[in-house]
C-alpha positions in Angstrom: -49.4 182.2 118.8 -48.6 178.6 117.9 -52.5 177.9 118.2 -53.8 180.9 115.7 -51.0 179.3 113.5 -52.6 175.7 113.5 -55.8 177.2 112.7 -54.7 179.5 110.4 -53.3 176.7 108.2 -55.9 174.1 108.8 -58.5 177.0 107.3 -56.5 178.3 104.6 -55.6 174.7 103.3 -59.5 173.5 103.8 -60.4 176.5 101.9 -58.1 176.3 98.8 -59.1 172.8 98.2 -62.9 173.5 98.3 -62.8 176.8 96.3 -60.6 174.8 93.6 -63.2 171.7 93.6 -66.2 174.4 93.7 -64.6 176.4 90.6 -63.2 173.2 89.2 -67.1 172.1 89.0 -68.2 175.1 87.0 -65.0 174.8 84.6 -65.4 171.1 84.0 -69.3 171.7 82.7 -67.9 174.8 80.7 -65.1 172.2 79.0 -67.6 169.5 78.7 -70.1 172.1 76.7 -67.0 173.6 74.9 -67.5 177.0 76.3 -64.3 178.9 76.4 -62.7 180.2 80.2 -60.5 183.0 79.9 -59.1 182.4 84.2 -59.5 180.4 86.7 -58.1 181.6 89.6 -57.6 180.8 93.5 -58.2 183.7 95.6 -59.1 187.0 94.4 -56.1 189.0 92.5 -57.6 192.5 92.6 -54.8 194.9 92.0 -52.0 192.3 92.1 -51.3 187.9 91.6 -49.1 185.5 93.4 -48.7 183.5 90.5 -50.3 183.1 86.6 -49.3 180.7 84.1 -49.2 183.9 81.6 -46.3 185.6 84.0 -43.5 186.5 81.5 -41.1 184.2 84.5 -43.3 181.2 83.7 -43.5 181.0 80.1 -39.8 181.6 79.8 -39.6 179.3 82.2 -41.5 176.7 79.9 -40.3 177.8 77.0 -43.5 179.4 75.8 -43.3 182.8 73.8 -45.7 185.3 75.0 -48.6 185.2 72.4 -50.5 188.7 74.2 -49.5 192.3 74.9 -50.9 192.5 78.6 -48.9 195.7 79.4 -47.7 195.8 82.8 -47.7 191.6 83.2 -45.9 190.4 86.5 -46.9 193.8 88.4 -45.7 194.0 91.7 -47.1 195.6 94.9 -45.6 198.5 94.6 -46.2 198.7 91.1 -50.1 198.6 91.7 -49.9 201.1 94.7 -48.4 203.7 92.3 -50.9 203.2 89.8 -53.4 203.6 92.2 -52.1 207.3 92.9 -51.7 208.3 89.2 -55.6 206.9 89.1 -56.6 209.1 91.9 -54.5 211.7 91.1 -55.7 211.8 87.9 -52.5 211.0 85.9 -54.0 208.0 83.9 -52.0 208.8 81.0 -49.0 206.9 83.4 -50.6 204.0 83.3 -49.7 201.2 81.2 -53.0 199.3 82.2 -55.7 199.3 84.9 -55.5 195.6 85.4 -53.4 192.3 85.3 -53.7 189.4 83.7 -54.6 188.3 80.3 -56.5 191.3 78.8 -57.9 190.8 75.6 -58.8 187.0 75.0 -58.1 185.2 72.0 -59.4 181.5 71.5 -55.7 180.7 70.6 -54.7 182.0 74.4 -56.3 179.2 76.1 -57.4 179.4 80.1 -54.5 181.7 82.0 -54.7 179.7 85.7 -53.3 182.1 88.7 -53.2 182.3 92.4 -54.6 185.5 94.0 -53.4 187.5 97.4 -56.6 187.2 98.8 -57.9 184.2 100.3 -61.5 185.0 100.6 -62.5 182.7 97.2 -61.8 182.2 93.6 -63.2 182.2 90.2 -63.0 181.0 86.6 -63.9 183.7 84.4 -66.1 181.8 81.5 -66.4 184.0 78.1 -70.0 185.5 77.5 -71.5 185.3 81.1 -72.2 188.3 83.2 -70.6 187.8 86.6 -68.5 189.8 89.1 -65.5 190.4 87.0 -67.3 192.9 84.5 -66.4 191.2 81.8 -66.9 193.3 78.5 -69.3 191.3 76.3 -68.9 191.6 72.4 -71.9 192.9 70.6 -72.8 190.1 68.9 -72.8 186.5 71.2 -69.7 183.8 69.5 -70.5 180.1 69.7 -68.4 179.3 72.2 -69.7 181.7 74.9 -71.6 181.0 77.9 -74.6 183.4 76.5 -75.1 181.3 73.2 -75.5 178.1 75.1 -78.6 176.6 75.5 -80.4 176.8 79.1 -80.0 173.1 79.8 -76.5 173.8 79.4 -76.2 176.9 81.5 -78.1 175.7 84.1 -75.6 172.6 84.5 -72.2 175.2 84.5 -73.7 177.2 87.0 -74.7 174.3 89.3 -71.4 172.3 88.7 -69.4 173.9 91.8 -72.6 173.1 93.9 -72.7 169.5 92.6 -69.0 169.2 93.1 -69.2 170.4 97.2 -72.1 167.9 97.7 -69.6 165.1 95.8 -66.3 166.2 97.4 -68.4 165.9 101.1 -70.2 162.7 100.0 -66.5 161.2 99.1 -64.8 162.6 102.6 -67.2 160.9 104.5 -66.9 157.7 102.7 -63.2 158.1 103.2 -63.2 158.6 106.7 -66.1 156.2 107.9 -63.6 153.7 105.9 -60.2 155.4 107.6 -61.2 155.7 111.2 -64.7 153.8 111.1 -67.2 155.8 113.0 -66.8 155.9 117.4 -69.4 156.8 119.6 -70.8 155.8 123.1 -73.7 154.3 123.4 -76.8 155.4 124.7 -77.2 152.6 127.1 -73.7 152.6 128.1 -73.8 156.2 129.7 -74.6 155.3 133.2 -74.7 158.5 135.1 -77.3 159.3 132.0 -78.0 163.1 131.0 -78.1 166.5 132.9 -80.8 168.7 132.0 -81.6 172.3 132.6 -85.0 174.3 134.3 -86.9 174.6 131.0 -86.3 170.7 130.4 -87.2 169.5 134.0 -90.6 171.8 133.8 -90.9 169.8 130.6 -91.1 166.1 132.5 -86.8 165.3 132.1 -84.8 164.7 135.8 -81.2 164.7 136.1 -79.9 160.8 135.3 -82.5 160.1 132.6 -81.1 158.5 129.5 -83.0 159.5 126.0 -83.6 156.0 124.1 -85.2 157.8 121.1 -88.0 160.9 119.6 -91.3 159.9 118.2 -90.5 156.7 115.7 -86.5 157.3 116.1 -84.1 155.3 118.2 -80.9 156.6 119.6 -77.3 155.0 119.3 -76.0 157.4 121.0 -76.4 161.1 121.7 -75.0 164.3 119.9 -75.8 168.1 119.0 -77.8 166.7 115.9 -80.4 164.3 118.4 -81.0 167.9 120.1 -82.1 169.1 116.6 -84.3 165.8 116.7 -85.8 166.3 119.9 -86.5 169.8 119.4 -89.1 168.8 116.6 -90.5 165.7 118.0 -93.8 164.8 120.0 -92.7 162.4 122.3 -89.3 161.7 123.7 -88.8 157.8 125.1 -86.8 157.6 128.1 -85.0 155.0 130.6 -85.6 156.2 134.4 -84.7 154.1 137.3 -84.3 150.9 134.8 -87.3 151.5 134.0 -88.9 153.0 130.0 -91.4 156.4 130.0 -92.5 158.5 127.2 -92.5 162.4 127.6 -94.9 164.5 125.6 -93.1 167.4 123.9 -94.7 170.5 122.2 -92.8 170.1 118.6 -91.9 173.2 118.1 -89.1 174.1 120.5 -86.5 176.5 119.5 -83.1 175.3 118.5 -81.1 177.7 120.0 -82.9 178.8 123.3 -81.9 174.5 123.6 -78.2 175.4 123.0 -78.1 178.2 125.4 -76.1 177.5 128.7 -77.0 175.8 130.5 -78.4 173.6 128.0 -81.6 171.8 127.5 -79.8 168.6 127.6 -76.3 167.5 128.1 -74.3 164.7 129.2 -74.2 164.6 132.9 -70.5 164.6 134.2 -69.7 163.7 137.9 -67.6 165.9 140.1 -64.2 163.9 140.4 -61.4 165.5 141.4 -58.2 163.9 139.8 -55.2 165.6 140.1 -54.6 169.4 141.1 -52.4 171.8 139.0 -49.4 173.3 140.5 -49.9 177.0 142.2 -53.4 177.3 140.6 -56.5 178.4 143.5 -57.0 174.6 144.2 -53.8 174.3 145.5 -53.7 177.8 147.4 -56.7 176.1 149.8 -55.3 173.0 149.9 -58.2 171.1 147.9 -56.7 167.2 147.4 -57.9 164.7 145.0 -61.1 163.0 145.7 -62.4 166.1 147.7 -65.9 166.9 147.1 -66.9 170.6 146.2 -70.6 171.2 147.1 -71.2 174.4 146.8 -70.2 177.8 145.4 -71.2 181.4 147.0 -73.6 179.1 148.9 -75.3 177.4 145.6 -75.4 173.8 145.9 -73.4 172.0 143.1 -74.1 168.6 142.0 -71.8 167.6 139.8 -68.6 168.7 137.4 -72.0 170.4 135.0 -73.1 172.6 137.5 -69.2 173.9 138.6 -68.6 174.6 135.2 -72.3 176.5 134.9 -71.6 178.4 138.0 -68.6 179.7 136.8 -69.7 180.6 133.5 -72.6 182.9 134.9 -69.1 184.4 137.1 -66.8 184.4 133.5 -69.9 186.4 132.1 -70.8 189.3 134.7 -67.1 190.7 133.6 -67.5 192.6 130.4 -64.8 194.9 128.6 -66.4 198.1 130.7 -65.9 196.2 133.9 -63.9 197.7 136.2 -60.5 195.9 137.8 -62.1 195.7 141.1 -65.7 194.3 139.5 -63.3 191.6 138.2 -61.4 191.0 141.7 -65.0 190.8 143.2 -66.4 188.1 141.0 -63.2 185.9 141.3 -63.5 185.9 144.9 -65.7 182.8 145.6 -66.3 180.5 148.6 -66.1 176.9 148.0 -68.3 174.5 150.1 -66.3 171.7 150.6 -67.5 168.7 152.1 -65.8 167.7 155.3 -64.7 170.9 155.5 -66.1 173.1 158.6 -66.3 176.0 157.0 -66.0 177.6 153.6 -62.8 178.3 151.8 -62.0 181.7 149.7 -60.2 181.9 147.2 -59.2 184.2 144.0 -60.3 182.3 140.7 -57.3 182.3 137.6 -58.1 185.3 135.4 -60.1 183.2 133.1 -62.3 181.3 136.2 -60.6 178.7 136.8 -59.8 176.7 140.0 -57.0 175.2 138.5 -58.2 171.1 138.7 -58.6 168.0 136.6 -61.8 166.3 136.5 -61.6 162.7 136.2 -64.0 161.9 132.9 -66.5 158.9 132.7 -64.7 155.8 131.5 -67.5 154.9 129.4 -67.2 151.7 127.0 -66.4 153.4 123.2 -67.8 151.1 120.4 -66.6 151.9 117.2 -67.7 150.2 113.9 -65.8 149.4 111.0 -66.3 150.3 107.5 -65.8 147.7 104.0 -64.9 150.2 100.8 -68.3 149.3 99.8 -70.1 149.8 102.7 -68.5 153.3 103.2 -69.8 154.5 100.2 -73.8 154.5 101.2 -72.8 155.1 104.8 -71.2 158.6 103.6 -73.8 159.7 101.5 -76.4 159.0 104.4 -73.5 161.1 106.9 -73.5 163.7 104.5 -77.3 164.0 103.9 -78.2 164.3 107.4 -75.6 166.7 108.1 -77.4 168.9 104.8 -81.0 168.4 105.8 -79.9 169.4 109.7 -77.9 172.6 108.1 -81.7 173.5 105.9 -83.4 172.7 109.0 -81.4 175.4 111.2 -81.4 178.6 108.3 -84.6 179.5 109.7 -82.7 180.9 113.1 -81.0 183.2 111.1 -84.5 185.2 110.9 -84.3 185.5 114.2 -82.4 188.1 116.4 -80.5 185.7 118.5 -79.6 183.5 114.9 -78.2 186.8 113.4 -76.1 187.5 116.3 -74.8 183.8 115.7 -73.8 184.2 112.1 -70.1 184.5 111.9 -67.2 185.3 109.9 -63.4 183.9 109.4 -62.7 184.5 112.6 -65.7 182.0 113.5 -64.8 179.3 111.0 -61.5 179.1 111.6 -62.1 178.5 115.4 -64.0 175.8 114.7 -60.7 174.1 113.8 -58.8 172.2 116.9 -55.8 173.7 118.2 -53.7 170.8 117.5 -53.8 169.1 113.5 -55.4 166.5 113.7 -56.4 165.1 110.3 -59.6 162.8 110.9 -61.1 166.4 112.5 -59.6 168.3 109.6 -61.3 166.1 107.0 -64.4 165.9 108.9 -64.9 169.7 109.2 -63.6 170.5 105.5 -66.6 168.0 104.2 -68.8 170.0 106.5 -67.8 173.1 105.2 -68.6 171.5 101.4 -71.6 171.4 102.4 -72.5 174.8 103.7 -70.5 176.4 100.9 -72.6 174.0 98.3 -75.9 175.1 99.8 -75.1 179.0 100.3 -74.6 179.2 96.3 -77.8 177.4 95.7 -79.5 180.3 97.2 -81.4 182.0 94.6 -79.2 185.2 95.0 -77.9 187.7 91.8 -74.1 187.0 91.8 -74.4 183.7 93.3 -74.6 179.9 91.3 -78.2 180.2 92.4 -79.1 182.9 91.2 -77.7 181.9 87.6 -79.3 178.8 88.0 -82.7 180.7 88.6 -82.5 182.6 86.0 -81.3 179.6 83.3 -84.5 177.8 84.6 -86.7 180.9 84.6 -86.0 180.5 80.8 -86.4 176.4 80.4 -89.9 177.0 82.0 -90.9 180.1 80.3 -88.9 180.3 76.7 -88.0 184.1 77.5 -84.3 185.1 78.3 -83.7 187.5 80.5 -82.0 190.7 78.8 -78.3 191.3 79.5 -79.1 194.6 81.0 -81.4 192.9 83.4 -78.5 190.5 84.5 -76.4 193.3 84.6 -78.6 195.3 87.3 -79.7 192.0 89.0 -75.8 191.0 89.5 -75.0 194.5 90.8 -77.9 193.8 93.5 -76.6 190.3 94.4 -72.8 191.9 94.8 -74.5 194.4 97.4 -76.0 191.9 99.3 -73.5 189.4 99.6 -71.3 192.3 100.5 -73.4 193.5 103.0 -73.6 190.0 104.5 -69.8 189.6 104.7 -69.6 192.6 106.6 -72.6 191.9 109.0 -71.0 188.5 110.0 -67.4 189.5 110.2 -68.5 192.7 112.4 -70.0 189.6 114.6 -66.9 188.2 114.9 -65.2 191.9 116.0 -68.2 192.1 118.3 -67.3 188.7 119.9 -63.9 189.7 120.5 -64.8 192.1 122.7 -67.2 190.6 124.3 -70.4 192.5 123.0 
């Protein structure tokens, strides 16, 4: 419980601050064009608010008289839920208002700033521009609406949340490279080198090879995105025996048949047994550190890579329809110890475990340090890698097993650790800048992108699109992205029960 907490926070505080940058992007253009907002609000207040800075609590609190009649201001939940039966019921006439919130703008009302119940976004809601909130438009455009803007101008609002995510990851990574400096191991220092699966070794790879580098590129040190590399390049440059080889490569190897386990390439861990946990399997059989397990069910294993492979393909052959017995069955292994004259059984841990520590490689961790001024170009180049690897991948999604990848809140807040931990924290909220900068660039109705298209549709062309036409195309852009937030949260459901 303590764990789903952690994450919980670490998502919901990454989230608020990048929705209030992203919508803080869009409202700083609007202000710097002098195009009037009427909200801007964290989260979504359908129904019901947290907090507005036109609550009748806040401006007493302030000292502000009211200066609108919004009916039913500070509504409650319950207050909403009993509207919502007159509504269906058909008692509108008990209504005071369908809504919250400031309801008729004035240009003397000024921006109303709120926090919704809803974490799933935010919005500012800019006068004259068709958009998800329905916004009535007056019949004829006023100079200080988004419509009567010119397309320049437009173009610029709608792209200033994107332009802020790309900042706001460009400035984390400078922060942190300048914080923390940047660790890795290098290439050359991993002795027992890499651990490579069938498809690789029928490819020219053997277990204990080292990759030095892809076509023109030279490795520091290795990570997920040098898999993206070498799935693209020709020739792969590797240290064998001491000695330097090149391996052809066909180019155009799929990314995520590479990331299936086991994978194409990993780091190669030996088998080290360290210290046994109390009343786990280990202990029932008596294995001791410094014991060497050679074999499961008969397969030979090698090192810590293939245990934790062979046990994985065990984890996986119980499924939600298996039976308790199927699940008795596939914990029930015999270990092939060495020195031992003949095999030992034992029950795995309900999550296939033997209940061990492996003693990790002690390799040599270099880290380099970062000046203020060197951070700066150092971040940008962090952060454009990480957005041309991210353009690089969407093409997966086209694909049946990139679909089934595509997740949902469940999936992004898992990818937070357990524990806070702020240089992680920082380094995943830039990453999510990113995505969520490049998703609205998309040239989707109801997205930034598809404002943007549309604005420059008009700069190249000299014909506006009619309101009705924006109308229809937003209503087509709310069903897609609609039908996209179902599809990858019902992939997170899926996961959870292991479909």
């Amino acid at each position: 419980m303590e764990t789903i907490l952690i994450k919980t926070l670490q998502f919901l505080l990454s989230l608020s601050l990048l929705v209030a940058l992203h919508e803080g992007g869009h409202f700083l253009f609007a202000k710097l064009f002098k195009t009037r907002v009427s909200r801007f609000y964290l989260f979504a207040n359908w129904g019901f608010h947290i907090f507005s800075t036109y609550d009748d609590w806040f401006r007493k609190l302030c000292h502000k008289p009211l200066i609108t009649e919004r009916g039913n201001e500070g509504q409650n939940f319950f207050q909403w839920v009993k509207n919502q039966y007159f509504a269906l019921t058909g008692q509108k006439d008990k209504i005071k208002t369908e809504k919250i919130g400031n309801k008729v703008y004035k240009p003397e009302h000024g921006t109303e700033y709120g926090i919704g119940w809803l974490p799933i976004g935010g919005y500012v809601s800019i006068l004259g521009m068709i958009d998800e909130n329905n916004q009535k438009l007056s019949s004829e455009p006023q100079p200080w609406e988004f419509r009567s803007k010119p397309a320049w101008q437009r173009l610029l609002i709608m792209l200033g949340g994107v332009l802020m995510n790309f900042l706001v990851a460009f400035i984390i990574y400078a922060g942190v490279l300048y914080t923390w400096g940047e660790s890795y191991v290098k290439t050359t220092d991993m002795t027992y080198g890499m651990k490579f699966n069938e498809q690789a070794k029928a490819d020219g790879f053997c277990d204990g090879d080292l990759i030095l580098g892809v076509d023109d590129q030279t490795f520091d040190d290795w990570n997920v995105n040098h898999l993206r590399d070498l799935s693209n390049a020709n020739v792969a440059h590797v240290q064998r025996d001491g000695k330097r080889l090149d391996i052809t490569l066909s180019g155009e190897m799929n990314l995520l048949e590479m990331l299936d386990e086991p994978r194409y390439i990993d780091v190669l861990v030996p088998l080290n047994i360290d210290s046994i946990l109390p009343e786990s399997p280990a202990e029932r059989i008596g294995l001791k550190p410094g014991d060497l397990i050679v074999g499961i069910n008969d397969e030979v294993i090698n090192d810590f890579n293939d245990l934790q492979q062979k046990l994985a393909v065990l984890r996986n052959s119980v499924n939600e329809s298996s039976m308790h017995a199927d699940s008795l069955r596939a914990r029930t292994i015999r270990l092939n110890i060495e020195g031992h004259a003949a095999p030992d059984t034992t029950l795995l841990t309900p999550d296939f475990t033997l209940g061990f520590v492996n003693k990790m490689p002690d390799y040599k961790v270099t880290t380099r340090e970062y000046g203020l001024l060197e951070s700066i170009p150092a971040g940008v180049s962090y952060a454009g890698n990480i957005l041309g690897g991210y353009v690089n991948d969407l093409k997966y999604i086209f694909t049946k097993k990139g679909a089934r990848s595509v997740g949902g809140f469940v999936t992004i807040g898992n990818i937070f650790p357990a524990e806070w931990d702020w240089y992680k924290f920082w380094m995943l909220t830039a990453l999510l800048s990113i995505i969520l900068g490049f998703m609205n660039v998309l040239p989707i109705p109801a997205l930034d992108g598809g404002h943007a298209l549309f604005a420059l549709y008009e700069i190249v062309t000299g014909r506006k699109p009619s309101d009705k036409f924006l109308e229809r195309a937003q209503y087509v852009g709310m069903f897609l992205l609609l039908a996209l937030l179902i599809f990858a949260n019902l992939n997170d459901i899926l996961r959870l029960f292991g479909i």
